[in-house]
C-alpha positions in Angstrom: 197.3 134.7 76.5 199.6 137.0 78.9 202.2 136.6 80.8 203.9 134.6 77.8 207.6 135.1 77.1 209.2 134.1 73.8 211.4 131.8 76.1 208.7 130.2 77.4 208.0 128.2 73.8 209.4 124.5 73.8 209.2 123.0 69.8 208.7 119.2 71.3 209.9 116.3 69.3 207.8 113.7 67.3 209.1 111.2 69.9 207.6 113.4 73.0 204.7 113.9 71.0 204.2 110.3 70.2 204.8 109.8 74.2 201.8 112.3 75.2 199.5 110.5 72.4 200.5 107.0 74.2 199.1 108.1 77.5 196.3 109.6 76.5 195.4 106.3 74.6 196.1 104.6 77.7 193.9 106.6 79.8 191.0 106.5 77.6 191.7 102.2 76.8 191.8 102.2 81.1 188.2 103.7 81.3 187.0 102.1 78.9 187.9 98.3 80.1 186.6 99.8 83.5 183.5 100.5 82.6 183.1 97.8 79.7 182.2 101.1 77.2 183.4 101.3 73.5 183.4 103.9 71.0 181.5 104.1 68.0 182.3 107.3 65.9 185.6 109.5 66.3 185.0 113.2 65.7 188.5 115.2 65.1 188.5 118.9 65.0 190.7 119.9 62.3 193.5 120.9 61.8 195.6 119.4 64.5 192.7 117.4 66.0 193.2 114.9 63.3 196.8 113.7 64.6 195.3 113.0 67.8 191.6 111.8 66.5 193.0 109.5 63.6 195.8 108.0 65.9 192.9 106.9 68.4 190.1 105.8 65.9 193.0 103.5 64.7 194.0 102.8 68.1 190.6 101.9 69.8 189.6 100.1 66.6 186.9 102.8 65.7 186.3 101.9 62.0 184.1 105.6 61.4 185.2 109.3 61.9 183.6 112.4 60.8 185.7 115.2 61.0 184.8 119.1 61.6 186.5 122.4 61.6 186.1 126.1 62.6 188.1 129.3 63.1 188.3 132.1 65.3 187.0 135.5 62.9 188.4 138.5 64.6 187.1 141.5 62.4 184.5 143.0 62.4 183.8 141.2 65.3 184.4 138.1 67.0 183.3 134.9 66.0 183.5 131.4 65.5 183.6 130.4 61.8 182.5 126.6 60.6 184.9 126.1 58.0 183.8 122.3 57.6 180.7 121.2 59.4 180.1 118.1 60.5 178.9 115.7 57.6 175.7 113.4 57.4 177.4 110.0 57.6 176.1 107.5 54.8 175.9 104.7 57.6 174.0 103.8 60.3 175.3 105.8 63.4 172.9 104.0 67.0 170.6 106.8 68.3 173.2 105.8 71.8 176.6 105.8 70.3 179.3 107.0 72.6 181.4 109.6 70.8 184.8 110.6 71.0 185.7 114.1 70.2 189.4 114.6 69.6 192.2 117.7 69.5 195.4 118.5 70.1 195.9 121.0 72.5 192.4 122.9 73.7 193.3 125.9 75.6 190.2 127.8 76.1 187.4 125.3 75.4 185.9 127.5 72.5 186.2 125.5 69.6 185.5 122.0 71.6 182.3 123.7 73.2 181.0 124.8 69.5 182.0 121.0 68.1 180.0 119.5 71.6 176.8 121.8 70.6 177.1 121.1 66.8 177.1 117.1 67.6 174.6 117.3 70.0 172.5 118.6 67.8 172.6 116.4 65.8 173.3 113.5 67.7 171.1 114.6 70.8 170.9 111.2 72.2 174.4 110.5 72.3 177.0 110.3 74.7 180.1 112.7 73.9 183.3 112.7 75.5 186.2 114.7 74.6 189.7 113.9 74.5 192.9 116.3 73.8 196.6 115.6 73.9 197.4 118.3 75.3 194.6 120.3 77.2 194.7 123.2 79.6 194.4 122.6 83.6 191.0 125.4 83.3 189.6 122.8 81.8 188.0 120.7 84.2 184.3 120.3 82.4 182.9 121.0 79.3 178.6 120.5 78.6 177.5 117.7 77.4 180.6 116.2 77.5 180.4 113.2 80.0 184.1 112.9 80.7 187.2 114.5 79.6 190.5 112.6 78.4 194.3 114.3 78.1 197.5 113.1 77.2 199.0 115.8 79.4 198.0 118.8 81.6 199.5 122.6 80.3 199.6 125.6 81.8 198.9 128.2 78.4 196.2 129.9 80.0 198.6 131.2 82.8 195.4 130.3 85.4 198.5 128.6 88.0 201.3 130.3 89.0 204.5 128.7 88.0 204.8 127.4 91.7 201.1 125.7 91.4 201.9 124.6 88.4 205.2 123.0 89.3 203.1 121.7 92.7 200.9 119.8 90.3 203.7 118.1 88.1 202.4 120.7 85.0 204.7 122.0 82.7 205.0 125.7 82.2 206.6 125.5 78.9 204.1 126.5 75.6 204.5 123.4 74.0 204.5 124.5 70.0 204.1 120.7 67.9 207.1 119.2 65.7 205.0 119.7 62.6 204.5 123.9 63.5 206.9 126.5 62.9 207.9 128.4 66.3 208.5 131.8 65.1 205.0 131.7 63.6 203.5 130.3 66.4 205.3 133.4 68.9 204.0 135.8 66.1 200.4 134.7 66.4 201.0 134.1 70.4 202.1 137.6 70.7 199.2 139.3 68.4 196.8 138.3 71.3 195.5 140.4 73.5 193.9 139.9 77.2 192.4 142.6 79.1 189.6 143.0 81.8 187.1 143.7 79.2 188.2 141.9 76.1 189.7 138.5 75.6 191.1 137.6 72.2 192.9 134.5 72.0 193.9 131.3 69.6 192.4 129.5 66.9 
């Protein structure tokens, strides 16, 4: 990320963070009854996507999830590790289902893009959205994924200036979660580099 300042880190509350997973349930129940669609399987990408994928599987009444997990490698070179991949369910899942991939906070799409691919292989004739408490304004699409849910817009990517940003009713803060500790987060943050050539950025 660049253009981040210490400063610019807000540790929210379990309260706000509670209030950001209420409207993202609320947008997602709203299409839903709109177009008459239920879920059949949760997918949360761990760690963090299983606040958000747990409290909506409960939420929506979505009685199976199957969670997944990777991790940016940095040395020798850059990759995307599986750390858990995603398990053969030991019950029926419809050729059909609609799927609901849940995180946290997606940022640069990475992670949710290798989770999309990895489902859709083996799911290839279901339907996958995605949905993230918090997800980066960038983020307007995503293959394979037919739409895309968020509790709130941020701007961590630094894509909008701050008056764009303000403009759209984003906030500029770096939102760091109740359960994460800010000083580690800033180190981590700050370890990142961006340059023309080379982008390195968050797990």
């Amino acid at each position: 990320m660049s253009h981040i300042q210490k400063s610019d880190l807000r540790q929210i509350s379990y309260q706000e963070f509670g209030q950001l997973l209420e409207s993202l349930t609320q947008q997602i129940t709203d299409y839903q009854h709109q177009r008459h669609l239920t879920f059949d399987l949760v997918i949360p990408i761990l760690r963090s996507g299983a606040m958000a994928g747990i409290h909506l599987a409960s939420k929506l009444n979505i009685t199976h999830v199957l969670p997944v997990q990777y991790k940016y490698r940095y040395q020798p070179k850059e990759a995307i590790l599986t750390l858990l991949q995603l398990p053969t369910p030991q019950y029926p899942i419809k050729p059909n289902s609609n799927i609901l991939i849940a995180d946290t906070n997606a940022v640069w799409g990475d992670l949710a893009s290798k989770a999309i691919r990895d489902i859709h292989q083996q799911f290839p004739q279901a339907k996958a959205f995605f949905a993230s408490t918090i997800l980066d304004y960038s983020i307007q699409q995503l293959p394979h994924i037919h739409h895309i849910f968020y509790g709130s817009y941020s701007n961590n990517k630094r894509t909008l200036t701050p008056d764009e940003a303000q403009q759209l009713g984003i906030s500029n803060d770096i939102r760091i979660f109740p359960w994460e500790d800010l000083d580690q987060q800033w180190q981590d943050i700050s370890s990142y580099t961006l340059t023309p050539t080379t982008i390195t950025h968050p797990a």
